[in-house]
C-alpha positions as CSV (number, residue, x, y, z in Angstrom):
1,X,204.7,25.0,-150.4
2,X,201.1,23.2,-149.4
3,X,199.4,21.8,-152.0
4,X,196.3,21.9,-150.2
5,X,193.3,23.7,-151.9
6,X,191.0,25.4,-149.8
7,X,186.9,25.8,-151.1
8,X,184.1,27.4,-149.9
9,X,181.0,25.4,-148.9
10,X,177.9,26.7,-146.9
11,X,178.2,24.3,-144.7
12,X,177.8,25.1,-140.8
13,X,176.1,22.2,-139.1
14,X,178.4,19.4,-138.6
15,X,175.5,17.1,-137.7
16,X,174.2,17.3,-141.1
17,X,177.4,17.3,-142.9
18,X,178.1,13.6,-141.1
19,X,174.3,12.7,-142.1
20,X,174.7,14.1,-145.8
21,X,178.1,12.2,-146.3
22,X,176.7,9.1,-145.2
23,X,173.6,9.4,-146.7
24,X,175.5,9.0,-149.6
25,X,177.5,6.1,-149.2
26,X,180.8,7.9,-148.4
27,X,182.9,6.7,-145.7
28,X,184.4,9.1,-142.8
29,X,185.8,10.0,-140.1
30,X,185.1,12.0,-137.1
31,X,187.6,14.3,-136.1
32,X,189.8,15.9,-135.4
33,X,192.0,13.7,-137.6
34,X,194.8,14.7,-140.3
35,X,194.3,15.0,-143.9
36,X,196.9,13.6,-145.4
37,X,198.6,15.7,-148.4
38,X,201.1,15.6,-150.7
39,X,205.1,15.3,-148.8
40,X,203.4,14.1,-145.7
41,X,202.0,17.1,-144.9
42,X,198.8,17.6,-143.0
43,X,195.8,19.3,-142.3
44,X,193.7,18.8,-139.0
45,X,189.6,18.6,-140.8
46,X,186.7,17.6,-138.2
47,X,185.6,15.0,-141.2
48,X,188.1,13.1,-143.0
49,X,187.9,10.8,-145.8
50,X,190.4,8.5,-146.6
51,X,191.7,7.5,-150.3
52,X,193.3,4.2,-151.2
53,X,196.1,6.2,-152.6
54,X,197.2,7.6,-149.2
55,X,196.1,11.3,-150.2
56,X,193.2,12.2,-148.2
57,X,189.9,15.4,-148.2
58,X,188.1,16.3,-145.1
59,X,186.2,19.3,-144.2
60,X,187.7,21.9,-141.9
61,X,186.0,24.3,-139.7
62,X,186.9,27.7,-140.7
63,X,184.7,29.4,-138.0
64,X,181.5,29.9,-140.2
65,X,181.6,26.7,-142.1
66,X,183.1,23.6,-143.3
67,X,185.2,23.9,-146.4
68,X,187.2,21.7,-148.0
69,X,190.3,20.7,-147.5
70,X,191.9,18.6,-150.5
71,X,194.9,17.8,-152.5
72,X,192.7,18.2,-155.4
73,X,195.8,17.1,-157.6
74,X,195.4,13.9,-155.9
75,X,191.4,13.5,-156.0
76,X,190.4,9.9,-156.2
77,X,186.3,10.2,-155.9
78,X,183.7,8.6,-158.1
79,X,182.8,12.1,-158.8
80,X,184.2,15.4,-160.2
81,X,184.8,18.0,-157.4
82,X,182.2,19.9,-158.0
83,X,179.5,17.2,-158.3
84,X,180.8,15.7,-154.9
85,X,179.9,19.1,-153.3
86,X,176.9,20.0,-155.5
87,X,175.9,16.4,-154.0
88,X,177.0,16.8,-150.2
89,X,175.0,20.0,-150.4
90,X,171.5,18.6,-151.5
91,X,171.7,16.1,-148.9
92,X,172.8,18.4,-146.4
93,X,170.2,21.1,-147.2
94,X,167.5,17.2,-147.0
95,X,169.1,16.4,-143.2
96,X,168.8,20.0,-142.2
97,X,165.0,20.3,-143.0
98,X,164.1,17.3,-141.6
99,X,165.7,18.1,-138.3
100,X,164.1,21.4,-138.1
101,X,160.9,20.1,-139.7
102,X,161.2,17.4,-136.7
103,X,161.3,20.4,-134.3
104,X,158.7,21.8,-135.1
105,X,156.3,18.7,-134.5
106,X,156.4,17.7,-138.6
107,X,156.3,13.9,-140.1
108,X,157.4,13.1,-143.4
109,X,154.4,12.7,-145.5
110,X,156.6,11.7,-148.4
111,X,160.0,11.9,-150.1
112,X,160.9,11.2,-154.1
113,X,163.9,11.1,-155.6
114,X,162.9,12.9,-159.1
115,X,164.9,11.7,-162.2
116,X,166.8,15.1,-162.9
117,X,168.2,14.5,-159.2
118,X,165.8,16.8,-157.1
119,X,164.0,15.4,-154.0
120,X,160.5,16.6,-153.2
121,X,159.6,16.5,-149.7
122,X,155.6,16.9,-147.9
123,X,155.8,16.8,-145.1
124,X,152.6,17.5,-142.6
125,X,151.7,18.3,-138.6
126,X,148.3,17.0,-137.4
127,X,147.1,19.6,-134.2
128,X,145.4,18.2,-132.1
């Protein structure tokens, strides 16, 4: 019986998932690679991240988004499960307005981390 646990995310643009993990320190890797579970068993994630005790999480494309994939009796992260994500998220929602804020001929203008964890952005477009 797979001990793998399965969750949710809102994640669908790989590019910014890769950019919000390592925004935040987290190492990866690209996939597809295995996650490693418990009994050797495996799960193929396009983002893995290993753990020193052999039991990796990664996220998995389901065919709308990235969810993911853990051994969550196994969980060896600095933070609770749903802080990890809570934090992923943030960062991923950052990356994906400053690419499409690039796109659309936008600079940065400014960005602060605010003590309850928020981030304001301004950013501005001169025309010409």
């Amino acid at each position: 019986m797979s001990h793998f646990s399965h969750i949710k995310t809102q994640l669908r643009n790989l590019d910014s998932l890769q950019t919000a993990l390592t925004d935040l320190g987290v190492e990866w890797k690209a996939g597809p690679q295995p996650v490693r579970g418990y009994q050797g068993q495996t799960k193929t994630a396009a983002v893995v991240i290993e753990q020193d005790n052999g039991y990796d999480l990664g996220f998995s494309w389901t065919g709308s988004e990235y969810e993911l994939v853990a051994d969550l009796q196994y969980w060896q992260q600095p933070l609770t499960v749903d802080r990890f994500l809570s934090q992923v998220t943030q960062r991923y929602a950052l990356s994906t307005v400053l690419q499409t804020t690039r796109s659309q001929g936008f600079q940065v203008a400014e960005q602060q981390q605010n003590p309850d964890g928020s981030i304001r952005l301004v950013v501005q477009r001169w025309n010409g």
